[in-house]
Biopython code that builds the backbone (N, CA, C, O; Angstrom):
import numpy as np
from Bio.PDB.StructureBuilder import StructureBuilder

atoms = [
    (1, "UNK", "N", (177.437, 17.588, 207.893)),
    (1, "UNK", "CA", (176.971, 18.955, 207.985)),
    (1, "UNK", "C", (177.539, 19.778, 206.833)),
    (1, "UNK", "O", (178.701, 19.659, 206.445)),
    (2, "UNK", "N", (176.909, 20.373, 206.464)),
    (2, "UNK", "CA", (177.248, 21.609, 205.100)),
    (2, "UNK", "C", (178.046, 22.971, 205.713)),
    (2, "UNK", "O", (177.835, 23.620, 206.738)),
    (3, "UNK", "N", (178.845, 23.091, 204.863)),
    (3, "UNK", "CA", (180.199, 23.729, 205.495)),
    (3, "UNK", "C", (179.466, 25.589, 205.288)),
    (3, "UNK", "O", (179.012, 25.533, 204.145)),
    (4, "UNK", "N", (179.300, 26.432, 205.596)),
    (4, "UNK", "CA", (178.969, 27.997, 205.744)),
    (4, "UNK", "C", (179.527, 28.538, 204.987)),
    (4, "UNK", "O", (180.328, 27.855, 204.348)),
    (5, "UNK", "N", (179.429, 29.959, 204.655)),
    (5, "UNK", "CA", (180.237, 30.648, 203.428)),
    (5, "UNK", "C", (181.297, 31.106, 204.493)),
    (5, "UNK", "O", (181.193, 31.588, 205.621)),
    (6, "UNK", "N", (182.547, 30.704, 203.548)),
    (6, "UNK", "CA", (183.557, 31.226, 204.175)),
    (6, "UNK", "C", (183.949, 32.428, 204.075)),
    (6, "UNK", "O", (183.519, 32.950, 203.047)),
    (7, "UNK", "N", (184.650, 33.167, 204.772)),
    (7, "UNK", "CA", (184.680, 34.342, 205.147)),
    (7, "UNK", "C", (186.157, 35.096, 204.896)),
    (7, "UNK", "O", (186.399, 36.303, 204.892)),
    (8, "UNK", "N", (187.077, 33.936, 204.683)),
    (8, "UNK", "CA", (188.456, 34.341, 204.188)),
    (8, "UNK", "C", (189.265, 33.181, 204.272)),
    (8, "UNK", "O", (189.251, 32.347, 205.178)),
    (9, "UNK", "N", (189.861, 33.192, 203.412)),
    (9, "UNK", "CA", (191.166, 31.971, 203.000)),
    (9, "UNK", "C", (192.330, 31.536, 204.100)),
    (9, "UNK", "O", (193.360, 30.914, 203.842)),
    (10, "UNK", "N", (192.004, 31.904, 205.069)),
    (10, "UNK", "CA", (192.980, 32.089, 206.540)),
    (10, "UNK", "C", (192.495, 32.081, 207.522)),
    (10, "UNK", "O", (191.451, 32.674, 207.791)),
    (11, "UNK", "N", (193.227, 31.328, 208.359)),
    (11, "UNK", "CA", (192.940, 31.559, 209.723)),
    (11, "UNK", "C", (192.227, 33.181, 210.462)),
    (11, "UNK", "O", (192.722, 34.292, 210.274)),
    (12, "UNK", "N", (191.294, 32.961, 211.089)),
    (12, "UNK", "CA", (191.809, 34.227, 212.186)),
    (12, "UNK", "C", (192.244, 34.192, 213.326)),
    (12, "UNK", "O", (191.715, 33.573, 214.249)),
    (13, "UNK", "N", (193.258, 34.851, 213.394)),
    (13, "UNK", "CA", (194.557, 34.661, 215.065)),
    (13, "UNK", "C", (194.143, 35.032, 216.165)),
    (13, "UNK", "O", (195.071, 35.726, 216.581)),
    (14, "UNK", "N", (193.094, 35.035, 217.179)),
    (14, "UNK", "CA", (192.530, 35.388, 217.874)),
    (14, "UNK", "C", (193.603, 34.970, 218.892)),
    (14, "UNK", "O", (194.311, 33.964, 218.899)),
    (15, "UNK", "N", (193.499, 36.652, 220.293)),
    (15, "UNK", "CA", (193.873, 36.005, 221.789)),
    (15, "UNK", "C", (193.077, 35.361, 222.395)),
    (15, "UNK", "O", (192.012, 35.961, 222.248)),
    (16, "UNK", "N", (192.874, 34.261, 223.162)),
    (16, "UNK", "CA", (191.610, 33.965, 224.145)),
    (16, "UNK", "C", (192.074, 33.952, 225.066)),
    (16, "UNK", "O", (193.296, 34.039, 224.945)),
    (17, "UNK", "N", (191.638, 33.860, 226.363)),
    (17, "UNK", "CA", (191.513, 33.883, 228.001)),
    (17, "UNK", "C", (191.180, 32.315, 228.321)),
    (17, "UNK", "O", (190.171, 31.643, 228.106)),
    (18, "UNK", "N", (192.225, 32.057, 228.820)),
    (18, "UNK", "CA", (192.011, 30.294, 229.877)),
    (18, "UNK", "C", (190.501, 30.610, 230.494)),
    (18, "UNK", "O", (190.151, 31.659, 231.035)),
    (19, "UNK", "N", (189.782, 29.536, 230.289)),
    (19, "UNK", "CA", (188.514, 29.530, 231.178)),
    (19, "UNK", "C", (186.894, 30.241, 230.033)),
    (19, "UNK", "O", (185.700, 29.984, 230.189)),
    (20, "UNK", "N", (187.592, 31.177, 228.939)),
    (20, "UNK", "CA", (186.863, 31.688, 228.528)),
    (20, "UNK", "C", (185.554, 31.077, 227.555)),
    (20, "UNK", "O", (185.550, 29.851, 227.661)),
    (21, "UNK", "N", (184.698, 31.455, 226.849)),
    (21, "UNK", "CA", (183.928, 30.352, 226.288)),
    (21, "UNK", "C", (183.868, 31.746, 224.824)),
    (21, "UNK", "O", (183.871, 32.976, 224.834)),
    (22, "UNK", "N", (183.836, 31.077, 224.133)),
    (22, "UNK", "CA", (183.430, 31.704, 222.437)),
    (22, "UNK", "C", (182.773, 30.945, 221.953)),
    (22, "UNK", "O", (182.846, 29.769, 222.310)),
    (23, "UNK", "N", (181.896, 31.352, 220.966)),
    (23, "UNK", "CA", (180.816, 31.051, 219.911)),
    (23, "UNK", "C", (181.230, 31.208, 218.870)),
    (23, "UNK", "O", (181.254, 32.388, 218.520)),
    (24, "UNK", "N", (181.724, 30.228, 217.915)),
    (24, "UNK", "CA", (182.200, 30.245, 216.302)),
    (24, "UNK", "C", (181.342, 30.648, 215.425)),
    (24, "UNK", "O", (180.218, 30.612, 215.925)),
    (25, "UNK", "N", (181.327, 31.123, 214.044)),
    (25, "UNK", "CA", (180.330, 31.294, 213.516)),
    (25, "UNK", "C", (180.180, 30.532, 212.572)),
    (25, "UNK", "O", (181.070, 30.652, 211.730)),
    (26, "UNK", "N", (179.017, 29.389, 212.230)),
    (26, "UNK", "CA", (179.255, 28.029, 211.846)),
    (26, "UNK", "C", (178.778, 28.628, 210.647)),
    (26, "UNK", "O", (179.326, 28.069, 209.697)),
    (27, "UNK", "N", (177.633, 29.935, 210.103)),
    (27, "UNK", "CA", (177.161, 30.037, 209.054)),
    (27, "UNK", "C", (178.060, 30.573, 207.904)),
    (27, "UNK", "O", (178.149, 29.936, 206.855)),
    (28, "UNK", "N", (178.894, 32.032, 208.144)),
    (28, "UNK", "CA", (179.620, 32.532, 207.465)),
    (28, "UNK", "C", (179.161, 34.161, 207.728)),
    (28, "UNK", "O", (179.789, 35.096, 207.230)),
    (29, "UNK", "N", (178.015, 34.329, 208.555)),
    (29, "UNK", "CA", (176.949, 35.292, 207.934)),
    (29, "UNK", "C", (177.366, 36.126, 209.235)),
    (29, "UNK", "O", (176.557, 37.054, 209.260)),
    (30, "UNK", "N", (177.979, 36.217, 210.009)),
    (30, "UNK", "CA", (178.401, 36.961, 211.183)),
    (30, "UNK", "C", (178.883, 38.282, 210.595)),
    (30, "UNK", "O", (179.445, 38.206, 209.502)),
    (31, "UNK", "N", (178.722, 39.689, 211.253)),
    (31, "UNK", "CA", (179.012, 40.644, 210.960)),
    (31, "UNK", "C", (180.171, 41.196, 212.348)),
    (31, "UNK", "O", (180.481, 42.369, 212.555)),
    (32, "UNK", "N", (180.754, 39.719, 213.329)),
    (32, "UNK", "CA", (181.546, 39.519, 213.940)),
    (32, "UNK", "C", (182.564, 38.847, 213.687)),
    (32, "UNK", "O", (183.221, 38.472, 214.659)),
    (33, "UNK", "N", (182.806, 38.654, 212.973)),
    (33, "UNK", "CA", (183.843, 37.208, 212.297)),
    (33, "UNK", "C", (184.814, 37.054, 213.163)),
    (33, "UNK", "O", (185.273, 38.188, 213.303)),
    (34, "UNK", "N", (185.531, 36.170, 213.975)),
    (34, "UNK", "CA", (185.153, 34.727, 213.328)),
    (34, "UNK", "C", (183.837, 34.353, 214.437)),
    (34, "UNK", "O", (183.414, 33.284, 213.995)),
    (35, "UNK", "N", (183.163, 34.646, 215.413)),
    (35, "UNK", "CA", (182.400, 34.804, 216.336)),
    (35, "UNK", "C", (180.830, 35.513, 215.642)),
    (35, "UNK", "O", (180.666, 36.353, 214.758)),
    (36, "UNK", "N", (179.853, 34.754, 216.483)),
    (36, "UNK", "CA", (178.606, 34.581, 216.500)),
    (36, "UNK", "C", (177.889, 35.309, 216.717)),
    (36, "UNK", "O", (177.791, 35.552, 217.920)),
    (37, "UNK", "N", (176.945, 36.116, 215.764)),
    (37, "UNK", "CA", (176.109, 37.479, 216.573)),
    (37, "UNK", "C", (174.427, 36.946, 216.297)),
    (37, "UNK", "O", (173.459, 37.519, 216.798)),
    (38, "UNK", "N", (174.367, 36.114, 215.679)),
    (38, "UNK", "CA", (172.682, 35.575, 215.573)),
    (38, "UNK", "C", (172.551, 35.578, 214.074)),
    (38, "UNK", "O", (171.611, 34.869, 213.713)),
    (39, "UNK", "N", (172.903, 35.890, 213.544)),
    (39, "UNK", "CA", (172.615, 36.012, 211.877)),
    (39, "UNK", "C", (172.696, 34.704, 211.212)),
    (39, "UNK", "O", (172.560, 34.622, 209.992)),
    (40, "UNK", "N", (172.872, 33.860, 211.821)),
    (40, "UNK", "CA", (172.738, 32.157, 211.629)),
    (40, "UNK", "C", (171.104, 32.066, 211.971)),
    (40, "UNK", "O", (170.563, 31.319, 211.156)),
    (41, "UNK", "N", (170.252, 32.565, 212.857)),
    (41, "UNK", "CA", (168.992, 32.427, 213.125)),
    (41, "UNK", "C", (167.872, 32.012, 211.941)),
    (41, "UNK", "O", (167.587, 32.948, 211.194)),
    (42, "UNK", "N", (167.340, 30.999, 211.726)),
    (42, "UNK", "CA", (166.337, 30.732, 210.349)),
    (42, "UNK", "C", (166.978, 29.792, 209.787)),
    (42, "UNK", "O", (166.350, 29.059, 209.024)),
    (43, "UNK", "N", (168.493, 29.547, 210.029)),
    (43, "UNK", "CA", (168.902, 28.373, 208.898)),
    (43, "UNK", "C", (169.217, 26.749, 209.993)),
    (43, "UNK", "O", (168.620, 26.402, 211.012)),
    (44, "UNK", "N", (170.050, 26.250, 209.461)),
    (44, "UNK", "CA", (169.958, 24.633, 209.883)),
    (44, "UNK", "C", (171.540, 25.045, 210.302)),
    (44, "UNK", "O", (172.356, 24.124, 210.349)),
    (45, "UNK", "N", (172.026, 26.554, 210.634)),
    (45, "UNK", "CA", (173.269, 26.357, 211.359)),
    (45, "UNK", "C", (172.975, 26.970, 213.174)),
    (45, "UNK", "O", (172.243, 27.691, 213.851)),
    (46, "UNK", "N", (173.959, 26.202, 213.231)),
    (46, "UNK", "CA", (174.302, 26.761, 214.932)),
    (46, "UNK", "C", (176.027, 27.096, 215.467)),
    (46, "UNK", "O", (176.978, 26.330, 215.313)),
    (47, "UNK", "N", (176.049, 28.279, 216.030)),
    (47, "UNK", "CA", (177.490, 28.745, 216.554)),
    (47, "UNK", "C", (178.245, 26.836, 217.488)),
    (47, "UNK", "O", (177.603, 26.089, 218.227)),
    (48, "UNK", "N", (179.649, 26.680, 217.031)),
    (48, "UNK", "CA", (180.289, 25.886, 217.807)),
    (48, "UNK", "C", (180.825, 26.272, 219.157)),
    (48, "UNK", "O", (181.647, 27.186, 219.107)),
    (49, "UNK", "N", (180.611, 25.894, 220.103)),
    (49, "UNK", "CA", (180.915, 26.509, 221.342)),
    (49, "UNK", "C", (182.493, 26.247, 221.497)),
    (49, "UNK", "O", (182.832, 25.268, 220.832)),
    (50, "UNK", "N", (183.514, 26.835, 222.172)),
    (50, "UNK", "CA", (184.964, 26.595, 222.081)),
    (50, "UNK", "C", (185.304, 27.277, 223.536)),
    (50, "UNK", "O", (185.295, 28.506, 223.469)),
    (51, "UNK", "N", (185.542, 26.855, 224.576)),
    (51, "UNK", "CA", (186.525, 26.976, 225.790)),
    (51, "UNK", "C", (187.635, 26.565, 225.765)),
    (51, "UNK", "O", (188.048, 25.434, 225.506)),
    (52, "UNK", "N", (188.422, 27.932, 226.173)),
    (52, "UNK", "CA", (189.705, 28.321, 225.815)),
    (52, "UNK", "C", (190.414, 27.488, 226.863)),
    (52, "UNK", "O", (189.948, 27.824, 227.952)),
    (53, "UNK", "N", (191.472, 26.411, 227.037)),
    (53, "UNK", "CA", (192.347, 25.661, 227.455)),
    (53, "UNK", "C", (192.999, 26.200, 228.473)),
    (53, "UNK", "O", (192.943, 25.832, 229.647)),
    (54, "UNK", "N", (193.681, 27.160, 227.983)),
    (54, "UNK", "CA", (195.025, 27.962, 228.266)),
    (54, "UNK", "C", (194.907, 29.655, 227.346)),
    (54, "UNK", "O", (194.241, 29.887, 226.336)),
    (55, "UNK", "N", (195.585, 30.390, 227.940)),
    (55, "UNK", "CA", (195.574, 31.703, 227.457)),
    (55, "UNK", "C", (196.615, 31.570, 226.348)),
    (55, "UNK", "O", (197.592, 30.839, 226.516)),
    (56, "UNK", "N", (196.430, 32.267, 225.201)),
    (56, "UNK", "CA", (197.019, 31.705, 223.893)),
    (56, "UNK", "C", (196.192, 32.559, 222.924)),
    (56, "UNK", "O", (195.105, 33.137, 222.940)),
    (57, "UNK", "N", (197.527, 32.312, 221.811)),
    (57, "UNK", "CA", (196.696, 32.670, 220.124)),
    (57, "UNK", "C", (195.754, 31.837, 219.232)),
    (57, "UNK", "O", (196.287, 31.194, 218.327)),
    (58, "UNK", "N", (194.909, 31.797, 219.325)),
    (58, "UNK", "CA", (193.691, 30.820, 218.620)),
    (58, "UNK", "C", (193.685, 30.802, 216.920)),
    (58, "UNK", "O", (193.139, 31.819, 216.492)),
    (59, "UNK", "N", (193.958, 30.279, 216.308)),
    (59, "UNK", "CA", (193.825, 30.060, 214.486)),
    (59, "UNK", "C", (192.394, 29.507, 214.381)),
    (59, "UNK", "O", (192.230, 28.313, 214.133)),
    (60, "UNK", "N", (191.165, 30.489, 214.596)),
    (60, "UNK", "CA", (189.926, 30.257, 214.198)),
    (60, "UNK", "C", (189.452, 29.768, 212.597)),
    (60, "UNK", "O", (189.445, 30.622, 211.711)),
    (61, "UNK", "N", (189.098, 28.487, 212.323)),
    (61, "UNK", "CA", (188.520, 28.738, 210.582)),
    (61, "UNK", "C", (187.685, 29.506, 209.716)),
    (61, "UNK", "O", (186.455, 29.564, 209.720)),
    (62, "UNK", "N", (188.398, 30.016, 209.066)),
    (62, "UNK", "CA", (187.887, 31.177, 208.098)),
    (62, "UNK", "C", (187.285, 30.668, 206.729)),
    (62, "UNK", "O", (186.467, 31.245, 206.013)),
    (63, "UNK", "N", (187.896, 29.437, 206.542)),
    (63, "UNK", "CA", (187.317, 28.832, 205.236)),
    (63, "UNK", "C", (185.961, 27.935, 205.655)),
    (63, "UNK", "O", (185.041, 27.612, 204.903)),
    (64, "UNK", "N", (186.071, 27.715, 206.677)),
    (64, "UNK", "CA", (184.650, 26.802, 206.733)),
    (64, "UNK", "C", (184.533, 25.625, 206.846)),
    (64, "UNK", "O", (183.583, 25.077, 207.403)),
    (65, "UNK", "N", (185.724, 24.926, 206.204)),
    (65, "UNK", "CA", (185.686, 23.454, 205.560)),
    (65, "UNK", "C", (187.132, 22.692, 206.824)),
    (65, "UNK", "O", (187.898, 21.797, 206.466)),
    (66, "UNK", "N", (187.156, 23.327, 208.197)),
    (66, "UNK", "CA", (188.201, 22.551, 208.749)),
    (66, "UNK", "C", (187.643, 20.923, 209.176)),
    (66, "UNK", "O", (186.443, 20.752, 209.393)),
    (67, "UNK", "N", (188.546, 19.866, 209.263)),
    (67, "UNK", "CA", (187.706, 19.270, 209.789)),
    (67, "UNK", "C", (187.942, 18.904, 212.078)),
    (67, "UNK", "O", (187.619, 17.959, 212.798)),
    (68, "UNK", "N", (188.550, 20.087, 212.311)),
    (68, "UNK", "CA", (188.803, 20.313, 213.438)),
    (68, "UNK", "C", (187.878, 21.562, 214.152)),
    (68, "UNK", "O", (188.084, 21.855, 215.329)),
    (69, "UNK", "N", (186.853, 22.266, 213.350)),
    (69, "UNK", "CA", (186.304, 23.602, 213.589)),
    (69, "UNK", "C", (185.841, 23.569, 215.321)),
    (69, "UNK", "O", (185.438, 22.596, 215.959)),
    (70, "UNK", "N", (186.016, 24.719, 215.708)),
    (70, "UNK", "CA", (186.219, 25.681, 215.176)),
    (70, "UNK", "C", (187.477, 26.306, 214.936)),
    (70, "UNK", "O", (187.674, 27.468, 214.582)),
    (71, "UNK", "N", (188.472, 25.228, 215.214)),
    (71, "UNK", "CA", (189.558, 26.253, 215.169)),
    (71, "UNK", "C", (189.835, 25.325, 213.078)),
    (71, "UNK", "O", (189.266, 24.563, 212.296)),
    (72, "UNK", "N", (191.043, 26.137, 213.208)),
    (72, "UNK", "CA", (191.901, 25.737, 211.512)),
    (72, "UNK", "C", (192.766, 24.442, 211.495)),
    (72, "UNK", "O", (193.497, 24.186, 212.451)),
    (73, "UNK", "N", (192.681, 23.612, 210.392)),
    (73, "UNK", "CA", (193.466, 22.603, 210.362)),
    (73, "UNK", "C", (194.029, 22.798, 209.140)),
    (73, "UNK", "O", (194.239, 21.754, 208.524)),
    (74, "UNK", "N", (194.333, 23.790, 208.606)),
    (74, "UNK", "CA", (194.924, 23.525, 207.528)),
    (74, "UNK", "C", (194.045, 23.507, 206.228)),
    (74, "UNK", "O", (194.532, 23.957, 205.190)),
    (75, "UNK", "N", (192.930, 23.068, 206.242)),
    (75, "UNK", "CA", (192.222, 23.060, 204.826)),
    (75, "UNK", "C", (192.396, 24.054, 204.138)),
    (75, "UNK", "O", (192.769, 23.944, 202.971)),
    (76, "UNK", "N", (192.193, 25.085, 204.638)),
    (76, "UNK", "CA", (192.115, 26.589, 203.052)),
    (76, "UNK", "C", (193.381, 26.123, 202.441)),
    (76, "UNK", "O", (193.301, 25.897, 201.234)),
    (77, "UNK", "N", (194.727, 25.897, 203.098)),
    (77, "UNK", "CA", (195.773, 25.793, 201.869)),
    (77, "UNK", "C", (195.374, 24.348, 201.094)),
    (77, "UNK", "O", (196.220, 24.119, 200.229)),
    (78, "UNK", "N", (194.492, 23.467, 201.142)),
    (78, "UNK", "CA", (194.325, 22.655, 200.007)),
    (78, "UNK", "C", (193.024, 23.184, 198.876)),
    (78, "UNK", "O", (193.026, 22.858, 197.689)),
    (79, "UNK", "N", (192.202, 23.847, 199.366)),
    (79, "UNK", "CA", (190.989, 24.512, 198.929)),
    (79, "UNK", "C", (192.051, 26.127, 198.066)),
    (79, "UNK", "O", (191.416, 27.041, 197.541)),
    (80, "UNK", "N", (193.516, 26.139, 198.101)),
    (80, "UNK", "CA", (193.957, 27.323, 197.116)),
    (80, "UNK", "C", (194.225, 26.570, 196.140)),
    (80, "UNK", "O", (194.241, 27.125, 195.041)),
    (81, "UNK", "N", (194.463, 25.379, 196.181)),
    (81, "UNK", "CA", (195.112, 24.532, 195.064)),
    (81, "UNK", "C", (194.628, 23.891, 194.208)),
    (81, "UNK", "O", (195.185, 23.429, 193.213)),
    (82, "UNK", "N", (193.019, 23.766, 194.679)),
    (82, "UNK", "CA", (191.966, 23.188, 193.412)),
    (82, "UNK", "C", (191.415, 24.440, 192.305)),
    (82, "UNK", "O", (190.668, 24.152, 191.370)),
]
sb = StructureBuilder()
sb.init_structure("model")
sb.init_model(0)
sb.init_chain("A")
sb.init_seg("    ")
for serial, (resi, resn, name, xyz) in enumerate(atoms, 1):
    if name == "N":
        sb.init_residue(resn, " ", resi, " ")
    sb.init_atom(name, np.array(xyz, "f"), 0.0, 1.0, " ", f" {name:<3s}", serial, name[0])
structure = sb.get_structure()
């Protein structure tokens, strides 16, 4: 799958709610970041669905390119170094 325009070089630290469900925004094109408002509609992307575990701080991917999405694994700090 082709990675979305990323939206910032960092995580975003989101709270979530145990039980809760979020919509990632797989395109880049959200005017919700890091979350899904339809502006993906027309292309070959779709929001990643993510239910929250446990109540906690979430490290959502901002670069696009995790290979854990929707949350962050670390990629943007190798994507500062090329």
């Amino acid at each position: 799958m082709t990675n979305g325009k990323a939206t910032q070089n960092s995580p975003y630290k989101i709270e979530v709610t145990e039980g809760e469900t979020y919509f990632w925004c797989a395109c880049g094109l959200s005017s919700k970041q890091p979350f899904c408002d339809g502006s993906h509609k027309g292309s070959d992307f779709t929001p990643i669905k993510y239910t929250a575990d446990e109540t906690k701080t979430a490290a959502f991917c901002g670069c696009r390119s995790s290979e854990n999405q929707p949350l962050c694994d670390g990629t943007h700090r190798k994507l500062d170094d090329s």
